[in-house]
N, CA, C and O atoms as CSV, one atom per row, in Angstrom:
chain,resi,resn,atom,element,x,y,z
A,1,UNK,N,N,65.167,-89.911,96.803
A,1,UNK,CA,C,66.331,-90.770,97.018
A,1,UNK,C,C,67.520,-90.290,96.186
A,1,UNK,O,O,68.668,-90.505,96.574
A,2,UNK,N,N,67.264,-89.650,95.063
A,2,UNK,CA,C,68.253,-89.606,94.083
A,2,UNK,C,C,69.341,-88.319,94.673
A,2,UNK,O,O,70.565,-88.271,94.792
A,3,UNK,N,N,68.200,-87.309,94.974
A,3,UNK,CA,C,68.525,-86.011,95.613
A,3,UNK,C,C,69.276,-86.636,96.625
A,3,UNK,O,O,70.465,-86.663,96.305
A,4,UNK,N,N,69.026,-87.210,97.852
A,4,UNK,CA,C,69.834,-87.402,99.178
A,4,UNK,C,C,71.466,-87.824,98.372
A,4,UNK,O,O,72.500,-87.210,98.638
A,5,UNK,N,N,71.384,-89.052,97.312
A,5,UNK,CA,C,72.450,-89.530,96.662
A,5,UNK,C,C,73.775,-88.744,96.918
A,5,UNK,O,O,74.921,-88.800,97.365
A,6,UNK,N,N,72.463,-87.683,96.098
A,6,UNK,CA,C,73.485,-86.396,95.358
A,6,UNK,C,C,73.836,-85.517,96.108
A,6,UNK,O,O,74.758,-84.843,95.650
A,7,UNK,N,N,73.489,-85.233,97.077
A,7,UNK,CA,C,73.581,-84.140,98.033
A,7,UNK,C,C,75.286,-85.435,99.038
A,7,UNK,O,O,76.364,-85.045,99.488
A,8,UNK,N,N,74.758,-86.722,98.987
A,8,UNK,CA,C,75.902,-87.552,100.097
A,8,UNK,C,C,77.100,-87.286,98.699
A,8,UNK,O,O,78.281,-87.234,99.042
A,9,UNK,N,N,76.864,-87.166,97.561
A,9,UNK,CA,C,77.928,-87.206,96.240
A,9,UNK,C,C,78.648,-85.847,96.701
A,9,UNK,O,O,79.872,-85.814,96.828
A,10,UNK,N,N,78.067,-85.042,96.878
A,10,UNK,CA,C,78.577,-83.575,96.885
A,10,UNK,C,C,79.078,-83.279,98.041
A,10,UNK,O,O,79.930,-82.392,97.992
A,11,UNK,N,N,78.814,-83.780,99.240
A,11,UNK,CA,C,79.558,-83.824,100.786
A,11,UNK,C,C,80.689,-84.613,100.446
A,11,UNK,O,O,81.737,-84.081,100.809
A,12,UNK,N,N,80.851,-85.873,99.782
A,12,UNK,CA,C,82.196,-86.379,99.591
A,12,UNK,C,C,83.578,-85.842,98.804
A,12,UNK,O,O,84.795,-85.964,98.939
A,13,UNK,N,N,82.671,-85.196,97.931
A,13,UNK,CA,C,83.703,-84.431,96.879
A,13,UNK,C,C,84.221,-83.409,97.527
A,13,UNK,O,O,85.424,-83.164,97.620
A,14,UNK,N,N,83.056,-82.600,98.130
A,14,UNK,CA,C,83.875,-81.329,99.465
A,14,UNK,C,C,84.712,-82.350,100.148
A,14,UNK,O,O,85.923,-82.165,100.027
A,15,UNK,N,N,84.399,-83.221,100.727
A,15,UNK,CA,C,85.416,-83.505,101.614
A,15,UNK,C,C,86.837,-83.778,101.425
A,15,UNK,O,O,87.789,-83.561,102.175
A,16,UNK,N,N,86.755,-84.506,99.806
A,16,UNK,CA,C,88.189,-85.128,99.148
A,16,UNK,C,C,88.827,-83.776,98.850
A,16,UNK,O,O,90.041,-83.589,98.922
A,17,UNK,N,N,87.813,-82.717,98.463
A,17,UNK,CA,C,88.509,-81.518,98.048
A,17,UNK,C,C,89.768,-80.789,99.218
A,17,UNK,O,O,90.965,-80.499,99.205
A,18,UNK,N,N,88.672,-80.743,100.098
A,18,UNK,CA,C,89.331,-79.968,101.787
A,18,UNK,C,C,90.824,-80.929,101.497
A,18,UNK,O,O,91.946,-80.550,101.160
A,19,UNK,N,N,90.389,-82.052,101.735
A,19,UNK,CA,C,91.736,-83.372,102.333
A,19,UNK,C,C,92.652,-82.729,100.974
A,19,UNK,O,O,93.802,-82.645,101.405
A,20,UNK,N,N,92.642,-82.500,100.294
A,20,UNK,CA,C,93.724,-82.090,99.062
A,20,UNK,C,C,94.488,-81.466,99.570
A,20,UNK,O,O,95.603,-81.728,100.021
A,21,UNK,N,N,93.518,-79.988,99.486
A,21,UNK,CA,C,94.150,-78.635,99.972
A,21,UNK,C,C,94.752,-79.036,101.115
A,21,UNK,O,O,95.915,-78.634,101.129
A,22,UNK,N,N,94.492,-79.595,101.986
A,22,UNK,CA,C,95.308,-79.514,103.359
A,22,UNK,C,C,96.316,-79.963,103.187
A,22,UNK,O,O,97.324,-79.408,103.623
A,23,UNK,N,N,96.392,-81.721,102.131
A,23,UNK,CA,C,97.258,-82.094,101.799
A,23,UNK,C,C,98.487,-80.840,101.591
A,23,UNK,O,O,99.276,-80.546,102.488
A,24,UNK,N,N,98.467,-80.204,100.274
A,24,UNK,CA,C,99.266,-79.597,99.587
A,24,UNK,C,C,99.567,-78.742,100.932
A,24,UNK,O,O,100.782,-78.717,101.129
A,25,UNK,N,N,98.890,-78.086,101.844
A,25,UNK,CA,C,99.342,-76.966,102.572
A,25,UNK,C,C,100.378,-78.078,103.650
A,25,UNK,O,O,101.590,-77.956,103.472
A,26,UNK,N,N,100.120,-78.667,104.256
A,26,UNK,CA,C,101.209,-79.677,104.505
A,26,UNK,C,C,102.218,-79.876,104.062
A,26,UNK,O,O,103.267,-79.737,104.691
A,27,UNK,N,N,102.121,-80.313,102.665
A,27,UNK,CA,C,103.490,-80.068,102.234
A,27,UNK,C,C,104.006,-78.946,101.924
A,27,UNK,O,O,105.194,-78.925,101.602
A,28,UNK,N,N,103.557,-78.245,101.938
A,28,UNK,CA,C,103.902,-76.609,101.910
A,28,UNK,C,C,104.722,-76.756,102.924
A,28,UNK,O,O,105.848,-77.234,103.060
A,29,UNK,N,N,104.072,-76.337,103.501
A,29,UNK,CA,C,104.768,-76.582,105.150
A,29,UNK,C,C,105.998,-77.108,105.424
A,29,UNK,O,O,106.889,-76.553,106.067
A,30,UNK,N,N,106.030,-78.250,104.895
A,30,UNK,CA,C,106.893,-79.588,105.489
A,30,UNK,C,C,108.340,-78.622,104.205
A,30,UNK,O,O,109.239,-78.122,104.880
A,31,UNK,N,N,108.456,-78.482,103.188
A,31,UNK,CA,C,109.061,-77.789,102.425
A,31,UNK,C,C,109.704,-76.435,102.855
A,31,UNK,O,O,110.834,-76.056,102.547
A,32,UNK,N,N,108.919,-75.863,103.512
A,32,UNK,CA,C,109.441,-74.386,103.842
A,32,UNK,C,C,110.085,-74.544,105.287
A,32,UNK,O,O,110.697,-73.615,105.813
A,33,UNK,N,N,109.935,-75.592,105.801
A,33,UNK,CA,C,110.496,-76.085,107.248
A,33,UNK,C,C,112.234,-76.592,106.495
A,33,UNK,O,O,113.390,-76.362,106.850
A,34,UNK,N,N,111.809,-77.122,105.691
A,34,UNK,CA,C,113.042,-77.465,105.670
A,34,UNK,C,C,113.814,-76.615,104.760
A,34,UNK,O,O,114.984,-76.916,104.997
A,35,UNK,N,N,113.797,-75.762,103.891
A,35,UNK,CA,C,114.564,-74.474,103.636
A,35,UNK,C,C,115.013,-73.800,104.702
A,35,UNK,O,O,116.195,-73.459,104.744
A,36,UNK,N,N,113.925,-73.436,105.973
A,36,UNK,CA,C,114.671,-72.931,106.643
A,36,UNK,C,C,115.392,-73.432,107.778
A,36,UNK,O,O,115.662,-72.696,108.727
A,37,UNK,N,N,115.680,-74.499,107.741
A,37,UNK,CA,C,116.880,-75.392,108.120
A,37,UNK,C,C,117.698,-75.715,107.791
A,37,UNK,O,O,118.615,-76.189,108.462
A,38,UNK,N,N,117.640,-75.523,106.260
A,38,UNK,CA,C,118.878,-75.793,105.824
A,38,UNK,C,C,119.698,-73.887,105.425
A,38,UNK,O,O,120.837,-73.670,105.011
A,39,UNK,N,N,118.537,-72.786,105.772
A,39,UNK,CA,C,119.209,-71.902,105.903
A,39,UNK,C,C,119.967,-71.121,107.453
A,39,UNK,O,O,120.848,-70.362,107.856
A,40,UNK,N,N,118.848,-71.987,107.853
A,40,UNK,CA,C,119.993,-71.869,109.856
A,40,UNK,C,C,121.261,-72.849,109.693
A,40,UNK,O,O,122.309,-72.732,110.327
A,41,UNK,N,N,121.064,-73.541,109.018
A,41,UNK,CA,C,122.296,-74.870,109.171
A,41,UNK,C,C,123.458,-73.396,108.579
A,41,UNK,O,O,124.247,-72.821,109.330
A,42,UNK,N,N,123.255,-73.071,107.109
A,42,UNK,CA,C,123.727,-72.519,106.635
A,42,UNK,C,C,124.697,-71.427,106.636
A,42,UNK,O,O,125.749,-71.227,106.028
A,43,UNK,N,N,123.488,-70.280,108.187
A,43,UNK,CA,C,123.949,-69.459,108.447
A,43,UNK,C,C,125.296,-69.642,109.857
A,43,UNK,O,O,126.267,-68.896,109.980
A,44,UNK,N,N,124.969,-70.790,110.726
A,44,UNK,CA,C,125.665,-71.161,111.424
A,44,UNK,C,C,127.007,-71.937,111.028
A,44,UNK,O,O,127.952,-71.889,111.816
A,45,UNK,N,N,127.128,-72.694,109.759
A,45,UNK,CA,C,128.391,-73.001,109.162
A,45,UNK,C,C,128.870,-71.457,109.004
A,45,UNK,O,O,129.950,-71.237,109.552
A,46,UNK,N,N,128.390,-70.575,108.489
A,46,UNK,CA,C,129.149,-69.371,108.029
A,46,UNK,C,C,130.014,-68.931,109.147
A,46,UNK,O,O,131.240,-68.979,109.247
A,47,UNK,N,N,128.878,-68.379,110.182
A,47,UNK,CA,C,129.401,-67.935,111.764
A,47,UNK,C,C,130.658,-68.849,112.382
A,47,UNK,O,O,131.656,-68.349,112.900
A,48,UNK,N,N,130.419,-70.291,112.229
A,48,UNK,CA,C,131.475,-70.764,112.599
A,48,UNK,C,C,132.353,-70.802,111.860
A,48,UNK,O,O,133.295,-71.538,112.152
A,49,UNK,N,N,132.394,-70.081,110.697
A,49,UNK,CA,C,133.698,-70.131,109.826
A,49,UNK,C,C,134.421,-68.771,110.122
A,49,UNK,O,O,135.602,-68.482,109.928
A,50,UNK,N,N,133.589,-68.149,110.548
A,50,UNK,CA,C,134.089,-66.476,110.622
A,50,UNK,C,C,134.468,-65.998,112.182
A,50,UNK,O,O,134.650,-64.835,112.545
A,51,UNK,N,N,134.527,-67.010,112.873
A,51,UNK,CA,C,134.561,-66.816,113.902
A,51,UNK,C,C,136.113,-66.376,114.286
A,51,UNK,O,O,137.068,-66.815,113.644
A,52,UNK,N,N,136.272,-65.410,115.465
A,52,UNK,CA,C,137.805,-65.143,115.477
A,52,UNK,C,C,138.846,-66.418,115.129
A,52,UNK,O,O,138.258,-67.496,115.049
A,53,UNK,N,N,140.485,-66.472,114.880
A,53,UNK,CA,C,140.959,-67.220,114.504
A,53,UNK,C,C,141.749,-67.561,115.994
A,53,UNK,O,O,142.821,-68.159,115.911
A,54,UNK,N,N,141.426,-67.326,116.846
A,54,UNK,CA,C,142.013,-67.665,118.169
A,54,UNK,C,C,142.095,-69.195,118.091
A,54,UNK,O,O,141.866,-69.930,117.130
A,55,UNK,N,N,142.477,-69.493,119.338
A,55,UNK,CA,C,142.609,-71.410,119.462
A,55,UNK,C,C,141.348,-71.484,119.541
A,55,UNK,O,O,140.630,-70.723,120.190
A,56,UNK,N,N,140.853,-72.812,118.593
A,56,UNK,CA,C,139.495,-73.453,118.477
A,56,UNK,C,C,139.161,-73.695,119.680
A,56,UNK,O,O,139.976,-74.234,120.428
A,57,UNK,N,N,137.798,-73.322,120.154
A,57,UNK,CA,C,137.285,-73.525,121.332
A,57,UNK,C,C,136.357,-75.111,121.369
A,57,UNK,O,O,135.130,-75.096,121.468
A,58,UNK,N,N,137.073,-76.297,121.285
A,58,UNK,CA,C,136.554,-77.633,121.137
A,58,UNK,C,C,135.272,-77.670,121.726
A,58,UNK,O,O,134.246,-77.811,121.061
A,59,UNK,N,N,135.303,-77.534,123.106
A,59,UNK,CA,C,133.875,-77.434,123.845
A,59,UNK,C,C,132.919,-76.932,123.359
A,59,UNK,O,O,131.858,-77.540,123.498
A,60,UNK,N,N,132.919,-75.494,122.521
A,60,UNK,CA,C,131.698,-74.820,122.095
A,60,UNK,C,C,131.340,-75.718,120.619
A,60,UNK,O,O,130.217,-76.081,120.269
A,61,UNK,N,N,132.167,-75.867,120.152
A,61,UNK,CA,C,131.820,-76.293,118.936
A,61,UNK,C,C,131.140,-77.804,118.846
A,61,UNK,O,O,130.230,-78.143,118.089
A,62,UNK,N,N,132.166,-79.009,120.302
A,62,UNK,CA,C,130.956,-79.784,120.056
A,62,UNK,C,C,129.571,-79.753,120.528
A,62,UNK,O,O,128.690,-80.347,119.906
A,63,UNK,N,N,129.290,-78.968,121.794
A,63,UNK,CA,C,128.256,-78.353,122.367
A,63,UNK,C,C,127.330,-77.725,120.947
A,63,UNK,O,O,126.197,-78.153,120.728
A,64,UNK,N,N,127.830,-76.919,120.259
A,64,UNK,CA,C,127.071,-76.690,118.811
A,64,UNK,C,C,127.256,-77.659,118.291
A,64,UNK,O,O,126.121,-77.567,117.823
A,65,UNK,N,N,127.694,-78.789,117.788
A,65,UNK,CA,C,127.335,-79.809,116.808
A,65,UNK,C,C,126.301,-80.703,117.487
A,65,UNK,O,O,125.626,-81.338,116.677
A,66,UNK,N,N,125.954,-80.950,119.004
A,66,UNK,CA,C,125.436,-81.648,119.769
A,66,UNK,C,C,124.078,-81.201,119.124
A,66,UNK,O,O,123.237,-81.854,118.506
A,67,UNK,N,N,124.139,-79.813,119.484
A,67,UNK,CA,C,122.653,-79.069,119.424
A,67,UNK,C,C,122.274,-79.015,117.390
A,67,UNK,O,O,121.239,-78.831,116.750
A,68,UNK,N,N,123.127,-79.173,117.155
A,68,UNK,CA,C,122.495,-78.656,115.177
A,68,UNK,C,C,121.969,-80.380,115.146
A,68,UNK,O,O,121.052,-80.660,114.374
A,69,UNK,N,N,122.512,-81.350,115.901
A,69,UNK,CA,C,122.231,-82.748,115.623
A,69,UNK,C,C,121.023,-83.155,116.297
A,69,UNK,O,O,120.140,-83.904,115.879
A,70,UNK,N,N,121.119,-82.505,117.490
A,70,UNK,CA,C,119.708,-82.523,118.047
A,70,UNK,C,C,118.205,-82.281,117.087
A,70,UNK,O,O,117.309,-83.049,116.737
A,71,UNK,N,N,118.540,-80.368,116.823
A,71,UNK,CA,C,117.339,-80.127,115.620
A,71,UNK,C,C,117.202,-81.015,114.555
A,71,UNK,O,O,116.221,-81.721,114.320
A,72,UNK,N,N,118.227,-80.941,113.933
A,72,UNK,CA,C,118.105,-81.984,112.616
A,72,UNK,C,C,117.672,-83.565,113.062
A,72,UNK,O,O,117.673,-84.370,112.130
A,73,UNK,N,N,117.302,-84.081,114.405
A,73,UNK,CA,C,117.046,-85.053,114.547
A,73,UNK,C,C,115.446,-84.927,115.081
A,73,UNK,O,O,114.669,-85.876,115.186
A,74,UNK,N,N,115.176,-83.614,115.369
A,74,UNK,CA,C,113.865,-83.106,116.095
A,74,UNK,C,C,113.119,-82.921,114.267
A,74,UNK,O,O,112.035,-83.463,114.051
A,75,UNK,N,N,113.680,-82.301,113.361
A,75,UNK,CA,C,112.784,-82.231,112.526
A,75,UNK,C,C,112.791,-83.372,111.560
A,75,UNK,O,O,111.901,-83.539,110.726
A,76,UNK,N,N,114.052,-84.317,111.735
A,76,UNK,CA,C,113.125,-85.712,110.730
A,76,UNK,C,C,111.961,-86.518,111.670
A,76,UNK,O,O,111.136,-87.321,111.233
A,77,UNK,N,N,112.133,-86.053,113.180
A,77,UNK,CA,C,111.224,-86.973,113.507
A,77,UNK,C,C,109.543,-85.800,113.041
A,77,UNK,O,O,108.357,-86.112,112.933
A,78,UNK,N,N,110.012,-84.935,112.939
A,78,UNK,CA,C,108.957,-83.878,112.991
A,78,UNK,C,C,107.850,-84.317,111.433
A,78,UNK,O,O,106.626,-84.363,111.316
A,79,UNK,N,N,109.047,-84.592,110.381
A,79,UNK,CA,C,109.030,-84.606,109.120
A,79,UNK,C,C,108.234,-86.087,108.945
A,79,UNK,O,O,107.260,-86.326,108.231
A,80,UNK,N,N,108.952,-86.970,109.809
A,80,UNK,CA,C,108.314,-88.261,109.505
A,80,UNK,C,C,107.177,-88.392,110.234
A,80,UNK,O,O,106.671,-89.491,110.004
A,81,UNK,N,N,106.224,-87.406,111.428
A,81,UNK,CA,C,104.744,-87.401,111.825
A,81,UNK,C,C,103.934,-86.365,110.751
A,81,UNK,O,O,102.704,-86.323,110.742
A,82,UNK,N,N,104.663,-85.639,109.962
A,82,UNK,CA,C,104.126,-85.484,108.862
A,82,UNK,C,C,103.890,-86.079,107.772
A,82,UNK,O,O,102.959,-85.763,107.031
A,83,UNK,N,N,104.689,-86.994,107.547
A,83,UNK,CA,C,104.422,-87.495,106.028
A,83,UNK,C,C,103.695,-89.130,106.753
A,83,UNK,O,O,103.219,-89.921,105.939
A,84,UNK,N,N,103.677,-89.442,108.032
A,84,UNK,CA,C,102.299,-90.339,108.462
A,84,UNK,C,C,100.879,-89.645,108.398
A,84,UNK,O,O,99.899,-90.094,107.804
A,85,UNK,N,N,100.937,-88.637,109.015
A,85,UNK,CA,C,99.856,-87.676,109.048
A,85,UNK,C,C,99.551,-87.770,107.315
A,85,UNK,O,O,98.395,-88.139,107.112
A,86,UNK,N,N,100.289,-87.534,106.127
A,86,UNK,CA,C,99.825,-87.480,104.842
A,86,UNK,C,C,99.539,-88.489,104.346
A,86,UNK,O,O,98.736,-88.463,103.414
A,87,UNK,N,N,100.063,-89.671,104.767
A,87,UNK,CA,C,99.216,-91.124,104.295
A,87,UNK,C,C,98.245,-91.270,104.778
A,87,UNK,O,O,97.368,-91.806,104.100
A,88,UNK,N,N,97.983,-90.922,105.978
A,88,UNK,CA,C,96.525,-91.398,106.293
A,88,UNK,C,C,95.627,-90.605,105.531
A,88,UNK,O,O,94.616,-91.166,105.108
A,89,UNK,N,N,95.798,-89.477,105.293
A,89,UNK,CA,C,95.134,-88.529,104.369
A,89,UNK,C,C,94.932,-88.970,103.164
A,89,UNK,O,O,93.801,-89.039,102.682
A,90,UNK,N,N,96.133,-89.363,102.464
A,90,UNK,CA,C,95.854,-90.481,100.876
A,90,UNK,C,C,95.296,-91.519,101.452
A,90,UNK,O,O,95.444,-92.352,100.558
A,91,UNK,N,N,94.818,-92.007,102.215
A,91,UNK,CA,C,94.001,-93.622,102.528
A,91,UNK,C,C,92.962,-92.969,102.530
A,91,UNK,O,O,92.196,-93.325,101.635
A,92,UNK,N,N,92.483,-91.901,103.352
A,92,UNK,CA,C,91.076,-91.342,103.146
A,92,UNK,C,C,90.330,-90.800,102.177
A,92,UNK,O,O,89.104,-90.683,102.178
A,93,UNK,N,N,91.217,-90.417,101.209
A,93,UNK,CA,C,91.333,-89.735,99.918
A,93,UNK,C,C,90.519,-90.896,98.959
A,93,UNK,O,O,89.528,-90.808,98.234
A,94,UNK,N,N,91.497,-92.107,99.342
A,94,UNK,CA,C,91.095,-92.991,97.938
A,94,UNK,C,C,89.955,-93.937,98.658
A,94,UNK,O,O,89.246,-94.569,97.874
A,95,UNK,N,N,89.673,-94.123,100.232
A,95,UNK,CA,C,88.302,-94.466,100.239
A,95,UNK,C,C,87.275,-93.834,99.919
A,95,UNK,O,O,86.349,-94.420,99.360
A,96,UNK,N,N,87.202,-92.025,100.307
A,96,UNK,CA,C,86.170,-91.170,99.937
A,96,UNK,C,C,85.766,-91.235,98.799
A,96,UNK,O,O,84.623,-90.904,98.481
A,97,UNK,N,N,86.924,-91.816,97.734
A,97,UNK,CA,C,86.716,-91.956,95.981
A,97,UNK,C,C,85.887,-92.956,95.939
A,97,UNK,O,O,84.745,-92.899,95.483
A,98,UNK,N,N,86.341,-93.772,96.340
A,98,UNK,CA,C,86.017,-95.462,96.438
A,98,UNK,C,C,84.471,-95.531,96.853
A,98,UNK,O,O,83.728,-96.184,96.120
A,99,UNK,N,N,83.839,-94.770,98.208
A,99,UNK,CA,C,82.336,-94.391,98.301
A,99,UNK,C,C,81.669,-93.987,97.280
A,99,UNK,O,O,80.605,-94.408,96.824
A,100,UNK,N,N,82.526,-92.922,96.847
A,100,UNK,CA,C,81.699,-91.797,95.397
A,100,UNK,C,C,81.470,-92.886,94.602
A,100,UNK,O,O,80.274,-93.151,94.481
A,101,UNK,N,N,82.395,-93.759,93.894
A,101,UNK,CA,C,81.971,-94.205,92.710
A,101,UNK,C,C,81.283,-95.451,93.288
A,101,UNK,O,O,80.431,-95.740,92.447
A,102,UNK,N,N,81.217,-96.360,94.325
A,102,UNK,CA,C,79.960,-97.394,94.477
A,102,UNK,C,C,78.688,-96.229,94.564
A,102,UNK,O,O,77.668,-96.445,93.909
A,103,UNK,N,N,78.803,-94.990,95.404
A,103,UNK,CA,C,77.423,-94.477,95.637
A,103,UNK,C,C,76.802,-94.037,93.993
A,103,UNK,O,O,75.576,-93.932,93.951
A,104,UNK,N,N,77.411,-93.829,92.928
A,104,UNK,CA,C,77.303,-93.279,91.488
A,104,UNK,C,C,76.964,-94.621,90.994
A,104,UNK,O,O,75.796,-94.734,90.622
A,105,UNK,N,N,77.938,-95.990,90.871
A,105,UNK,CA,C,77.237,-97.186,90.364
A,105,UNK,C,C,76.049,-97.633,90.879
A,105,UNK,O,O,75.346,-98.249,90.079
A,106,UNK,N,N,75.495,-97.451,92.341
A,106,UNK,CA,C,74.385,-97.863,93.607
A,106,UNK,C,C,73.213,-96.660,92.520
A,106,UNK,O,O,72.302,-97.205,91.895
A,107,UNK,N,N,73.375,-95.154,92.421
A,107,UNK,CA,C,72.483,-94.323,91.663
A,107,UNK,C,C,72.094,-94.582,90.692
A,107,UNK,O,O,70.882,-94.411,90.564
A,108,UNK,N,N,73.054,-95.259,89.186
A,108,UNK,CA,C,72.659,-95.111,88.057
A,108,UNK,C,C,72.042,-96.714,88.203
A,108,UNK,O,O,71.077,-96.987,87.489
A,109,UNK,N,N,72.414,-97.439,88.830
A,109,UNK,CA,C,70.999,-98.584,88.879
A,109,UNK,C,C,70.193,-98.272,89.401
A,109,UNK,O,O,69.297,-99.072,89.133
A,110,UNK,N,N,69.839,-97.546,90.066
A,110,UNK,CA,C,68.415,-97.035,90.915
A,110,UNK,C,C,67.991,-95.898,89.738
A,110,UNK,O,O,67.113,-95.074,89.992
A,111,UNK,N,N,68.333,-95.905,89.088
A,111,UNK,CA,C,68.156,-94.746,87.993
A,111,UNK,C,C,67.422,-95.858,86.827
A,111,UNK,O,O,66.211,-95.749,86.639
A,112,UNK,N,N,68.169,-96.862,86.106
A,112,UNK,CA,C,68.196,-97.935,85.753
A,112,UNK,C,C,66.898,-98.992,85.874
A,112,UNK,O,O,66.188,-99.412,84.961
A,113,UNK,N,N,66.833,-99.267,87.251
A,113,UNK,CA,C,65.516,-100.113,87.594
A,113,UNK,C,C,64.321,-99.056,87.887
A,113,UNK,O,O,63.179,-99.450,87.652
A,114,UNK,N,N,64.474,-97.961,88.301
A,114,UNK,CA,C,63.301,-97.001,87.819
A,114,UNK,C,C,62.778,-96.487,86.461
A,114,UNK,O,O,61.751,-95.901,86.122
A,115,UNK,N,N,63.586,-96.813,85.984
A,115,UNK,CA,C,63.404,-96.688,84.205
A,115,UNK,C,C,62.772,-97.672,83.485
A,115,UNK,O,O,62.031,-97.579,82.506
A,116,UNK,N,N,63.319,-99.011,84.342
A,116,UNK,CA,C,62.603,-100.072,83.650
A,116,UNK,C,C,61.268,-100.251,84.432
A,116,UNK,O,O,60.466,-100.994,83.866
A,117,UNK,N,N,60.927,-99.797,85.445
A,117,UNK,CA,C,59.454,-100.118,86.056
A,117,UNK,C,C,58.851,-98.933,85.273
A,117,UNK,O,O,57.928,-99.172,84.494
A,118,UNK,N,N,59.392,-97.438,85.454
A,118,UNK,CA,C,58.191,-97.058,84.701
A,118,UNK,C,C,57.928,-97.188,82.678
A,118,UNK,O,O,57.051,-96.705,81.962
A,119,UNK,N,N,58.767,-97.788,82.452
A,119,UNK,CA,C,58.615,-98.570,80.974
A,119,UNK,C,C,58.158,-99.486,81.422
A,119,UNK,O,O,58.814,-99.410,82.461
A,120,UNK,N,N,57.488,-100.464,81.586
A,120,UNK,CA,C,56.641,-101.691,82.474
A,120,UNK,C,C,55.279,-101.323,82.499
A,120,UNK,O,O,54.346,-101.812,81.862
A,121,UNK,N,N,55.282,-100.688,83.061
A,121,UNK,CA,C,53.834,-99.607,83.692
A,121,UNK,C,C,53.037,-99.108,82.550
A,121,UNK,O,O,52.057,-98.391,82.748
């Protein structure tokens, strides 16, 4: 019994472990998404600054502000199914904990009342 315990102790801890790492690579992710958005934003303010000095072409430019408002509206929604996606991950996180330590308090009394039967005996 103690062994199975320990063996369900050690599948949980892999598991909280994995959910970490993925965590962090997620936000990895979610971080380097947005550097490079704010280095397209970046590079496209430039372009439109350097652009010939002819008469402003109104149409293109709101046609480009349409579209930079679009992305930037595609990646907070992008950003905010990520950082749902990462709570549910911290909810699983702190139940998987929450198992470990009843299954560790559930062991060391079964540890506990086997100690006292064979002192009994």
């Amino acid at each position: 019994m103690a062994t199975e315990a320990q063996a369900r102790q050690i599948n949980l801890e892999s598991s909280i472990l994995f959910m970490q790492q993925d965590h962090a690579s997620t936000l990895k992710g979610l971080h380097e998404e947005i550097h490079n958005l704010q280095k397209k934003c970046s590079v496209l303010t430039f372009e439109l600054a350097m652009q010939s000095t002819s008469a402003p072409d109104t149409d293109a430019y709101q046609t480009q502000i349409k579209q930079l408002e679009k992305d930037l509206q595609n990646s907070r929604r992008g950003q905010e199914e990520q950082q749902e996606l990462l709570d549910k991950k911290e909810k699983k996180i702190i139940m998987l904990e929450q198992q470990i330590k009843a299954q560790e308090k559930k062991f060391v009394d079964d540890l506990k009342a086997k100690k006292s039967e064979s002192a009994i005996s």
